[in-house]
N, C-alpha and C positions, 0 to 999 in steps of 0.2 A: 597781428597774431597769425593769421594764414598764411600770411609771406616767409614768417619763421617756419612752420610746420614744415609747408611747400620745401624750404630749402634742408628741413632736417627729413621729409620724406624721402627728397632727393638720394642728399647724402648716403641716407641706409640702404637706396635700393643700390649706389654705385658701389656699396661696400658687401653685400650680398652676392651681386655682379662679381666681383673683384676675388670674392670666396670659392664663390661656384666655379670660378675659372681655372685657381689655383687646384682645388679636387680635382676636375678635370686632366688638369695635367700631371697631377702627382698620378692621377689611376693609370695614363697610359705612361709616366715612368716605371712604374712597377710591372702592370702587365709587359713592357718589353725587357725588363728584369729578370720575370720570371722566364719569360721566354730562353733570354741568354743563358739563364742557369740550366734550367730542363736543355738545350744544346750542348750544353761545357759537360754534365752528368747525365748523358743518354738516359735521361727518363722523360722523355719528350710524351707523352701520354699513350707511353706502352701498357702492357700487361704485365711487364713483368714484375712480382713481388721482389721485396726488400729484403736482403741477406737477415737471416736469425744469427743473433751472439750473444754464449753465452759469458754471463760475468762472475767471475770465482774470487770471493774476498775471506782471507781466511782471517778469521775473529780477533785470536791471539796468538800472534805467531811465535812473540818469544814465549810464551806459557808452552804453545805446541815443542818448540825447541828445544825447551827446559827438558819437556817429559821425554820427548823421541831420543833425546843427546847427552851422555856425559860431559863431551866437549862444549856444545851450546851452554850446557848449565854456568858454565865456567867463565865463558863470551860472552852473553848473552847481553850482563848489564852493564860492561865495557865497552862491548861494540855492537850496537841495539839496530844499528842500519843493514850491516851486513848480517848479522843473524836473519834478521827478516830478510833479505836480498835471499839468503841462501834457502828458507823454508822457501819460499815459493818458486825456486826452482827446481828443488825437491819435491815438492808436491805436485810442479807441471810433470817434471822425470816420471813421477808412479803414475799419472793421469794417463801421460803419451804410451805407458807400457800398458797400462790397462785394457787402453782402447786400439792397440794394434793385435793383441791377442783376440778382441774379439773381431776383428776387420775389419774397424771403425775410421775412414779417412778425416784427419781434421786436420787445420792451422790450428797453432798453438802459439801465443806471444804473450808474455809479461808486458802491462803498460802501467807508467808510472802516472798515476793523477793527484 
């Protein structure tokens, strides 16, 4: 009966062993991971803060279309992609005039997700 134990205490401690090793080597894969990344994206533990963006999602764009547009009213439920394609470049157009009147530098991009 101690000779079983003896060999399943064994067992567990080599298999403990064999854990703590594998952690081991996963923490310093990641730590030089991390490192590679912080190099490839100059945030190597600077100061400097993370760009702010804002995100603009307009709610209903064919309903906006509908009411803004005689023509959209007409397009709208035919061709439901491009109406929306076109409200929100219309809406970037008034944003960009908006914001150069008042001397406001930005980028401006439509992204599709």
């Amino acid at each position: 009966m101690n000779t079983i134990l003896s060999i399943l205490f064994l067992a567990l401690l080599a298999l403990t062993a064999s854990l703590w090793w594998q952690v081991r080597r996963q923490h310093y894969q990641l730590q030089a991971a991390e490192d590679q990344l912080a190099a490839l994206t100059g945030f190597a533990d600077d100061d400097r803060e993370p760009d702010m963006v804002i995100t603009l999602k307009v709610i209903d764009p064919i309903g906006l279309a509908k009411r803004e547009s005689r023509s959209a009213r007409l397009l709208a439920d035919r061709l439901p992609v491009m109406v929306r394609k076109m409200v929100y470049e219309q809406v970037m157009k008034e944003l960009g005039e908006e914001l150069r009147e008042r001397q406001i530098e930005a980028d401006m991009a439509i992204e599709y997700r």
